[in-house]
C-alpha positions as CSV (number, residue, x, y, z in Angstrom):
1,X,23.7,-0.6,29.0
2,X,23.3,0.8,25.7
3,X,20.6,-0.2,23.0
4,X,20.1,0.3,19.2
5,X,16.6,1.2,20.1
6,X,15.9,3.3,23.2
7,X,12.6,4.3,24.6
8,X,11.8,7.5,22.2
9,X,11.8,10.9,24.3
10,X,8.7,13.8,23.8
11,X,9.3,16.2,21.1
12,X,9.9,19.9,22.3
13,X,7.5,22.7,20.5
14,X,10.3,24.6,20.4
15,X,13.0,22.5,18.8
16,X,9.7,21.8,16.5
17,X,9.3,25.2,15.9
18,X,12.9,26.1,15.3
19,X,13.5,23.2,12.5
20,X,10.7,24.7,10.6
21,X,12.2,28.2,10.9
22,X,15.2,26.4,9.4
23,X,13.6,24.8,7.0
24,X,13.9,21.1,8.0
25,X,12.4,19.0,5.8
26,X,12.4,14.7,6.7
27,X,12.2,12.4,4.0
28,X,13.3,14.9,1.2
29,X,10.3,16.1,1.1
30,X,9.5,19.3,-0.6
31,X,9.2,21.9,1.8
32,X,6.7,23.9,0.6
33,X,3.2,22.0,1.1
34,X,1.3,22.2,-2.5
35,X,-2.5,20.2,-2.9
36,X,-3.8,19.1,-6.1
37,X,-6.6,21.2,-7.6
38,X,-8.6,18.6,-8.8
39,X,-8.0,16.0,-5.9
40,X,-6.7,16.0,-2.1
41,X,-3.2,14.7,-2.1
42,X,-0.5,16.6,-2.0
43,X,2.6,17.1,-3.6
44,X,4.2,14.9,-0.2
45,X,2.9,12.1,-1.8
46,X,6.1,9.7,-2.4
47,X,6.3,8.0,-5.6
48,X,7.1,3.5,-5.6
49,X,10.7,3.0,-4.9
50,X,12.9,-0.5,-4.6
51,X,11.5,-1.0,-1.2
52,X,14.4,-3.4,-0.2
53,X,16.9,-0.5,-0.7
54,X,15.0,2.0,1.9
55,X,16.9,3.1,4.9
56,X,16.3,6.1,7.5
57,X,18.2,7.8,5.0
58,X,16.2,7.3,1.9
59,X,15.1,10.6,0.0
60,X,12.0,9.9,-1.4
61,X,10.6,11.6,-4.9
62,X,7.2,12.6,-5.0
63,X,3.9,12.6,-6.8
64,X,4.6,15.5,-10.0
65,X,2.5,18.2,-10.6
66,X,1.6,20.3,-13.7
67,X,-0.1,23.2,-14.0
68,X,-1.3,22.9,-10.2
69,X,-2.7,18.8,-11.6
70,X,-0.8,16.4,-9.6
71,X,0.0,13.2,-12.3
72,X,-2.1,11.0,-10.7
73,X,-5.2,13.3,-12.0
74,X,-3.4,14.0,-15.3
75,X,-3.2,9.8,-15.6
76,X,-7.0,9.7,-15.0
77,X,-7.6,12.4,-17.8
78,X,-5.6,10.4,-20.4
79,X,-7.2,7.7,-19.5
80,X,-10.5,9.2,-20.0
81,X,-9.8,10.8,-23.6
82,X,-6.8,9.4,-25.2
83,X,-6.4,5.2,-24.4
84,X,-8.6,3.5,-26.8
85,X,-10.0,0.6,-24.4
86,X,-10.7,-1.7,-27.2
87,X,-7.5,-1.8,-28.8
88,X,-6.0,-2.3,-25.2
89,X,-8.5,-5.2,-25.0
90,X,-7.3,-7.1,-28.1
91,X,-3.9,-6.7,-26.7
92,X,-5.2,-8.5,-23.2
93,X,-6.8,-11.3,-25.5
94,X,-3.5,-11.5,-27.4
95,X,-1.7,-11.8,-24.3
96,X,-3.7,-14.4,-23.1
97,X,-3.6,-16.4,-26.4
98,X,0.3,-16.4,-26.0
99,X,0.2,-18.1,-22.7
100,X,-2.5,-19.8,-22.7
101,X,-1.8,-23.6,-22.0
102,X,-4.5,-26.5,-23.6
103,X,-3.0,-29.0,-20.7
104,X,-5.5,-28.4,-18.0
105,X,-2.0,-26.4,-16.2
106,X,-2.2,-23.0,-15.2
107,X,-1.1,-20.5,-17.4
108,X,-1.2,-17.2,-15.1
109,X,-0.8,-16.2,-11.4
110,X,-2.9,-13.8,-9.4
111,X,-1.5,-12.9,-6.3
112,X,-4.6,-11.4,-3.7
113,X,-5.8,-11.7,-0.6
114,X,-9.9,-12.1,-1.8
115,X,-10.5,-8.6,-1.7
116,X,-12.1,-7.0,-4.6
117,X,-9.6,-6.2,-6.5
118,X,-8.1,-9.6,-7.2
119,X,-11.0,-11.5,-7.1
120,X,-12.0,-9.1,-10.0
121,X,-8.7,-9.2,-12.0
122,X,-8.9,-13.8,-11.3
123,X,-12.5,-13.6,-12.2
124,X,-12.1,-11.6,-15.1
125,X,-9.4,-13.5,-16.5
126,X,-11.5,-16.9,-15.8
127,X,-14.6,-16.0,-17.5
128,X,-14.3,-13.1,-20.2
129,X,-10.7,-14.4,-21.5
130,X,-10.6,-18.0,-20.8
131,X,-7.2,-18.3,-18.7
132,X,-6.8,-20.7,-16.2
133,X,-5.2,-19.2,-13.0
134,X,-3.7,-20.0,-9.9
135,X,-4.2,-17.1,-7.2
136,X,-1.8,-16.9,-4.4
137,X,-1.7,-15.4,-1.3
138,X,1.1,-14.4,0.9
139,X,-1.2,-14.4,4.4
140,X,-2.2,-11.2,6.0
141,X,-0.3,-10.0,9.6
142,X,-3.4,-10.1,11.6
143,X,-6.5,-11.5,9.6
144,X,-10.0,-9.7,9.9
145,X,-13.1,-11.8,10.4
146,X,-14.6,-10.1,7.3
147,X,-10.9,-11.0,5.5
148,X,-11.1,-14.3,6.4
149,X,-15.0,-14.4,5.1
150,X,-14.0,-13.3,1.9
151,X,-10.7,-15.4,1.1
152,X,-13.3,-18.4,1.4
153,X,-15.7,-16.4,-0.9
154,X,-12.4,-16.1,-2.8
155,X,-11.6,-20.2,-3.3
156,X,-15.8,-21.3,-3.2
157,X,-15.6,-19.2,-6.5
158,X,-14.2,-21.3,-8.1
159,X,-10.8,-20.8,-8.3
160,X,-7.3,-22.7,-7.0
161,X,-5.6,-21.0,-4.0
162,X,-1.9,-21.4,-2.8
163,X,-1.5,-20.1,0.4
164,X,1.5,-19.0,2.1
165,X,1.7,-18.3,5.8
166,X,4.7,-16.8,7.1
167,X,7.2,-17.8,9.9
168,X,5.2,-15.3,12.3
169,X,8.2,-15.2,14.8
170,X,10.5,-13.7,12.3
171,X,7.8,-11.2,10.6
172,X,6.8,-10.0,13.6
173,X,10.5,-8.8,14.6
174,X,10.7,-7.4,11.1
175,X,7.5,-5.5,11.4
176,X,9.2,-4.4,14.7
177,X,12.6,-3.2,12.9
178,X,10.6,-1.6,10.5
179,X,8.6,0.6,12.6
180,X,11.2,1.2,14.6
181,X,13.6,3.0,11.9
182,X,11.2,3.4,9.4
183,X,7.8,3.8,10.8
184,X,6.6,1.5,8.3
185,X,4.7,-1.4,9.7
186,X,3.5,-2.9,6.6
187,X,7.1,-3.2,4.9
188,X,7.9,-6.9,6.2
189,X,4.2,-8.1,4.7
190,X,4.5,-5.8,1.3
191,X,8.6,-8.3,1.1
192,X,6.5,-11.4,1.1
193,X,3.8,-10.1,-0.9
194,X,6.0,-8.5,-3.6
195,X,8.8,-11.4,-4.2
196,X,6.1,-14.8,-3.5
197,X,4.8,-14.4,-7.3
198,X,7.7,-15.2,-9.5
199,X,9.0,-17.9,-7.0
200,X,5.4,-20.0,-7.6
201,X,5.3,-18.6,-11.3
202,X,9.1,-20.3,-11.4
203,X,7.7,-23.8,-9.4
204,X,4.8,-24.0,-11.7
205,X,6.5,-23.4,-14.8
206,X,4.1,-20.3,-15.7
207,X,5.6,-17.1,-17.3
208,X,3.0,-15.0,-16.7
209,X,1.6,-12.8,-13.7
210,X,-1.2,-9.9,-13.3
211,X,-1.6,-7.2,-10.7
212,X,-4.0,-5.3,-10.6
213,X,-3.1,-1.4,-10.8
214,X,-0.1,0.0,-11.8
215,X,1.4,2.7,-9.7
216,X,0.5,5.2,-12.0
217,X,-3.0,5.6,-10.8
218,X,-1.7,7.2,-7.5
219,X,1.0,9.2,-8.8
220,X,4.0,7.4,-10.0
221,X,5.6,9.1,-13.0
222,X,3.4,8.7,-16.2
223,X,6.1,7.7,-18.4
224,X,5.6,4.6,-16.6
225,X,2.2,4.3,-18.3
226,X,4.2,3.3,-21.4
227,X,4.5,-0.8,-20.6
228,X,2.1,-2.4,-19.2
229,X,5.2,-4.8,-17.5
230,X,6.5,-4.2,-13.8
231,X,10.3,-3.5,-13.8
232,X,11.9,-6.2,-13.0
233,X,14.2,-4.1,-10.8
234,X,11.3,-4.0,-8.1
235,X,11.9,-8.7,-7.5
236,X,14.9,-9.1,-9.0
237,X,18.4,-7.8,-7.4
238,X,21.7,-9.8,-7.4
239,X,23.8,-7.3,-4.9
240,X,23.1,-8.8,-1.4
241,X,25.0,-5.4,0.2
242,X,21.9,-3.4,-1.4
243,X,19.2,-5.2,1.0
244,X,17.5,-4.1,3.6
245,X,15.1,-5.1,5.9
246,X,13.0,-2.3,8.3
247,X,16.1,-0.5,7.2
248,X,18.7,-3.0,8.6
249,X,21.2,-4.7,6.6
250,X,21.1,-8.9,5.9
251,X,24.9,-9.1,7.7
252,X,22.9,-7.1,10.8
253,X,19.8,-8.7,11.1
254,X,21.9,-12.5,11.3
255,X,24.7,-11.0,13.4
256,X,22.4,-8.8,15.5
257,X,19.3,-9.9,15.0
258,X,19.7,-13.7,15.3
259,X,18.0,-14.4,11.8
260,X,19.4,-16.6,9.5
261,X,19.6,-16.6,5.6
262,X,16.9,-19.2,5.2
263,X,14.3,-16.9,7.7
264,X,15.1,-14.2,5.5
265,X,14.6,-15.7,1.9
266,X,10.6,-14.9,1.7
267,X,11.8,-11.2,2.0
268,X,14.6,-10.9,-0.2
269,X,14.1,-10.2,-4.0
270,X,15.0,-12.9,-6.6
271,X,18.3,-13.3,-8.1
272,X,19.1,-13.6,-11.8
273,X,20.6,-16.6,-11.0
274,X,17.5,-18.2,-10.1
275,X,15.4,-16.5,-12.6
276,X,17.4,-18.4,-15.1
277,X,16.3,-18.2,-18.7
278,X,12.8,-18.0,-17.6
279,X,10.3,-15.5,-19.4
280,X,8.3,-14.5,-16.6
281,X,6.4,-11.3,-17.2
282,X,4.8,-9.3,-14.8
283,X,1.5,-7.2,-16.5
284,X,-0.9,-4.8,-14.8
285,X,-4.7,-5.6,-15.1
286,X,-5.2,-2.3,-15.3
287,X,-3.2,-1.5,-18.4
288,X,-6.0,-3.3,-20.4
289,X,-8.9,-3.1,-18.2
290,X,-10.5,0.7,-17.0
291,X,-9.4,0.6,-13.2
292,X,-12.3,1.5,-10.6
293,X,-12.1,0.1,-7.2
294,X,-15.6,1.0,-7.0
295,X,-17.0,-1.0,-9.7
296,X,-14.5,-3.6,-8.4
297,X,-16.3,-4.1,-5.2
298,X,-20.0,-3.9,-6.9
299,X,-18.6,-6.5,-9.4
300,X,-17.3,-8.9,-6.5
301,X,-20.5,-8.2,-4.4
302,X,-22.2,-9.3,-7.3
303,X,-20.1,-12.6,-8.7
304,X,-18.6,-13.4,-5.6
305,X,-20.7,-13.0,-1.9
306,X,-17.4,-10.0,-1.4
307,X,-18.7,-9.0,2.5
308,X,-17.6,-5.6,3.8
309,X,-16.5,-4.5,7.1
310,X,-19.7,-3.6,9.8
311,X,-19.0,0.3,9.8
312,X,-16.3,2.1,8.1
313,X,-12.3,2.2,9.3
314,X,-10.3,4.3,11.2
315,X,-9.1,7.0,9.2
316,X,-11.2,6.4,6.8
317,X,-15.6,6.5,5.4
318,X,-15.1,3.5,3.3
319,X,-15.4,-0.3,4.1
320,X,-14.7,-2.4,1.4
321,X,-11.3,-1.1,0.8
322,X,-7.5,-2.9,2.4
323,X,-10.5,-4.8,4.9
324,X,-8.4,-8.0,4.9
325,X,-5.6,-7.2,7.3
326,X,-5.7,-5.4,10.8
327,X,-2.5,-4.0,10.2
328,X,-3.8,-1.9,7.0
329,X,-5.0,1.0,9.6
330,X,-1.8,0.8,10.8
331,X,-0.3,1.3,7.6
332,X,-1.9,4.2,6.4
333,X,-2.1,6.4,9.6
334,X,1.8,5.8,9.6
335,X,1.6,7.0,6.1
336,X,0.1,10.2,7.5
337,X,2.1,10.9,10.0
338,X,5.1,10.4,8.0
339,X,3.6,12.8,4.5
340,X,0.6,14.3,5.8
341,X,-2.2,12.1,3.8
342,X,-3.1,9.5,5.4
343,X,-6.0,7.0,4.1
344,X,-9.1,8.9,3.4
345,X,-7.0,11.4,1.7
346,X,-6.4,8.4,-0.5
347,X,-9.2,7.0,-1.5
348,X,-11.5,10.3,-1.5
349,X,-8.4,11.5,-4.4
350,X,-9.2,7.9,-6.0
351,X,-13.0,8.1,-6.0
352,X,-12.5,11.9,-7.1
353,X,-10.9,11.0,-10.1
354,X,-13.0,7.8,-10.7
355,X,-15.9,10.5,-10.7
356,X,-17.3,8.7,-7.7
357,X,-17.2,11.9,-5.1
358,X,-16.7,15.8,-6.2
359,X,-14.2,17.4,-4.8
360,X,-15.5,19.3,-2.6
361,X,-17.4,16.3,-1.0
362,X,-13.3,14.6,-0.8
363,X,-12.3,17.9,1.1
364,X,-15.4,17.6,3.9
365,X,-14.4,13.7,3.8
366,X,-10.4,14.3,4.4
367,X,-11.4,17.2,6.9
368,X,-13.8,14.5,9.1
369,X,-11.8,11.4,9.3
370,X,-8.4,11.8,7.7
371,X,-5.1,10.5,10.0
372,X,-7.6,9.3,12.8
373,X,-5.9,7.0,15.4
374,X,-6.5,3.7,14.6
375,X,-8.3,2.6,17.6
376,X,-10.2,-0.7,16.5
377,X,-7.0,-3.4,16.7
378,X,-4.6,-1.1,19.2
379,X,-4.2,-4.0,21.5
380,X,-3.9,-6.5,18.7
381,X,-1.3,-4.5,17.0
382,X,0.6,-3.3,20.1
383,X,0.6,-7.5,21.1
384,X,1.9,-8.4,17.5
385,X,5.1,-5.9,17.3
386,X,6.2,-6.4,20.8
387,X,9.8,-8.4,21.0
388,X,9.6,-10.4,24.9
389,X,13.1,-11.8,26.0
390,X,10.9,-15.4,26.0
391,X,10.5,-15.6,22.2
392,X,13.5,-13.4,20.8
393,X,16.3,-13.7,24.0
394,X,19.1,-12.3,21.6
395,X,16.9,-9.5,19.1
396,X,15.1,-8.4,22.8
397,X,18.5,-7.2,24.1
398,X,18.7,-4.3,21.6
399,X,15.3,-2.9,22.6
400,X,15.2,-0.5,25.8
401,X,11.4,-1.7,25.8
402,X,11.0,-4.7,23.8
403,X,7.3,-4.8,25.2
404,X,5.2,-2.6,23.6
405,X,2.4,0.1,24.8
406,X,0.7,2.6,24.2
407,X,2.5,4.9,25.2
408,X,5.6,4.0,23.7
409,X,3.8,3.8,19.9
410,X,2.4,7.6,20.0
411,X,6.3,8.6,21.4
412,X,7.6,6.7,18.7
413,X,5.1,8.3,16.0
414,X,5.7,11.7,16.9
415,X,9.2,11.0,16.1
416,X,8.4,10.7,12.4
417,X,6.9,13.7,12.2
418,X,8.6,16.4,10.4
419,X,8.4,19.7,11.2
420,X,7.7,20.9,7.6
421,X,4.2,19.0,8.1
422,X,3.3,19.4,11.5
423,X,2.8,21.8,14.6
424,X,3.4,20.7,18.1
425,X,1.6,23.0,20.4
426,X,0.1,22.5,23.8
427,X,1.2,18.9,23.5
428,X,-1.3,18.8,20.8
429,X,0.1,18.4,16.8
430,X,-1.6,19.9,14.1
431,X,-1.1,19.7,10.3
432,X,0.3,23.0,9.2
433,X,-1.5,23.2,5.7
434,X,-4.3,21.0,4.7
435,X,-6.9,20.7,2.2
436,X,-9.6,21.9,3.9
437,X,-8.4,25.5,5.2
438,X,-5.9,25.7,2.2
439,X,-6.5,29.2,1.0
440,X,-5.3,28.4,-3.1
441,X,-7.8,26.4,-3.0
442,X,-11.2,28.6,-2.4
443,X,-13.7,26.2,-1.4
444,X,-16.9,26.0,-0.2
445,X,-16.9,22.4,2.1
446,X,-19.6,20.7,4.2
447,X,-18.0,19.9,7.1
448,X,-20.0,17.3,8.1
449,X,-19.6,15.6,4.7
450,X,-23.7,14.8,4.7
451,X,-23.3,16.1,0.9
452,X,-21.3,12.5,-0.1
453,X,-24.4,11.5,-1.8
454,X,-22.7,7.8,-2.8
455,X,-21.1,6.4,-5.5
456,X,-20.7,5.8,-9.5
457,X,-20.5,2.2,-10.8
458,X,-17.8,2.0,-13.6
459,X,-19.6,-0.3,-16.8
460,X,-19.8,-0.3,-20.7
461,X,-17.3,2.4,-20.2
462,X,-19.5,4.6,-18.6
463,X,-20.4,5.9,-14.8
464,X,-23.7,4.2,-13.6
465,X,-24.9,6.3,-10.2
466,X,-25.6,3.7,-7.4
């Protein structure tokens, strides 16, 4: 019998070996691996793309670099000497004067989970400009008891919450699809997430929704720091043969799949038919407002009882950060696998820039805990994405192993791995250039990382040492 998804077979060192002599590269990555001199990541970094258009066979573009600076950095220096905040401020109160509504209605959507980024952005807008929003939240995979804890700090704040929580049965074989041809287990959640906001914003008769940080504080091209307006091209797409979901097409996941066009609507972007004539604008907190997760999470420690996780993450030092979901760890040691940066890389380039850590301190960090196994919800994970013939008897036929293990996940990561990045040897894989033994880079680390002496609290414009 065959199957569109077959148990994944051991890589062989050799075939390993021999695509990096050829010069295989997965992903259209660049081949030759280049690190930031003033942060961690890499020029493997992929830039934001129109997630519902990503296949196996996606090329992604990456993370610029100029004069050895990656753009991410080169963002963080303009914003440091060139934006003038208070002018960016008058344009925020501007903004909110325009849509501001004297009916007791909401006039803006925040879309969060409690975490302290959008209880910072909902907060903000409440009490230093007056709005009146609604925050939504598209629920997490898996939630965490500190998630939880802090979604109900979230709503006691004072704030009105619309909750969505997912048909589980179908998200779950989408997370499944996804990882499957993508290795991308957050994909399904990031659909929901991404297309809830202007489907409320169009129910409530509101034209007006904030994120919080653009793209362009990771990486994504800095003309993009222009507007401080999400294209519309990332929710809105009217070509149903352009969607994809965990890389399969709409006709394949009804025909195959046994999904219908109704299970599928939470992850398919909006039309411009059902946009309509309305005006709904999608703005970036951050455009107006200095971005510092740091002072984030002292600012929702402070306003809103924001509880962290009891130790740090796998993969990671920090505990404040992506907290809400057990999937998150998931998420970024695919990322790692996949580019070679996985979640400390991240946010030790983040709290670089934000002058939280030096740089060497972010090199001993990524050296210690960087694309660590995500041990802490294996069994929770491995239960969630597993496809049995008793809940999904047509999309379980497809699957050699519809059950998942173990076994099977590390088989099916090493798959993703591309030979550009990594060295199989001994049964063992090993990153083939990394920050830490990177020879351009002529650095002194402690590898131990008991230099990290703690972190800077962004206020008045200025870094406050905590």
């Amino acid at each position: 019998m065959s199957f569109i998804f077959d148990i994944p077979s051991k890589r062989n060192p050799k075939e390993v070996e021999k695509a990096f002599e050829n010069g295989t590269t997965y992903y259209g990555l660049p081949k030759d691996i280049v690190f930031c001199k003033s942060c961690v990541i890499s020029n493997q970094r992929p830039n934001s793309e129109y997630e519902f258009k990503h296949t196996s066979d996606t090329k992604k573009r990456t993370i610029g670099f100029k004069n050895g600076i990656c753009d991410a950095c080169n963002f963080t220096s303009l914003k440091k000497t060139k934006i003038n905040w208070q002018k960016r401020e008058k344009k925020l109160r501007e903004l909110c004067d325009k849509h501001r509504k004297n009916d007791g209605s909401y006039d803006c959507i925040v879309p969060g989970s409690g975490g302290k980024d959008s209880f910072f952005t909902s907060h903000m807008l409440q009490h230093k400009y007056g709005m009146n929003p609604l925050t939504i939240t598209w629920a997490p995979n898996m939630y965490t008891p500190w998630g939880l804890k802090n979604m109900e700090n979230w709503v006691n704040s004072g704030v009105d919450n619309c909750l969505t929580s997912p048909n589980r049965r179908v998200q779950r074989l989408l997370t499944r699809l996804s990882l499957e041809n993508l290795l991308h287990p957050f994909q399904a959640f990031q659909f929901g997430q991404k297309f809830l906001a202007p489907r409320i914003a169009m129910q409530h008769n509101i034209e007006l929704i904030f994120y919080g940080e653009a793209a362009t504080e990771y990486g994504n091209p800095l003309e993009e720091t222009k507007t401080p307006i999400m294209d519309i091209n990332y929710f809105v797409n009217d070509n149903i043969n352009d969607l994809y979901v965990g890389g399969v097409s709409h006709s394949d996941l009804i025909n195959k799949f046994d999904l219908s066009l109704s299970d599928l609507k939470h992850y398919t972007p909006l039309t411009t038919k059902e946009i309509g004539n309305s005006k709904i604008e999608v703005h970036y907190f951050g455009y107006y407002e200095p971005w510092h997760p740091q002072g984030n999470y002292y600012y929702a420690v402070e306003h809103g009882g924001f509880v962290t996780a009891p130790g740090r993450l796998s993969g990671t030092y920090n505990k404040y950060s992506s907290i809400d979901d057990k999937m998150e760890e998931f998420n970024y040691y695919t990322q790692g696998i996949k580019f070679g940066l996985g979640w400390c890389s991240y946010v030790a380039a983040f709290e670089t820039r934000s002058g939280d850590l030096t740089r060497e301190e972010a090199v001993a960090l990524t050296k210690k805990y960087d694309i660590e196994f995500p041990e802490t919800w294996i069994n929770d994970f491995l239960e969630y994405v597993s496809i049995t013939p008793k809940e999904y008897p047509i999309a379980s036929e497809h699957f050699e192993q519809p059950v998942m293990n173990r076994d099977y996940f590390e088989a099916l990561v090493d798959k993703f791995r591309s030979p550009h990045i990594w060295k199989l040897h001994n049964n063992n894989w090993t990153l083939r250039k990394n920050c830490w033994n990177n020879s351009d880079l002529n650095l002194k680390q402690d590898d131990s990382a008991t230099s990290w002496t703690g972190n800077n609290y962004f206020k008045d414009n200025q870094f406050i040492k905590k």
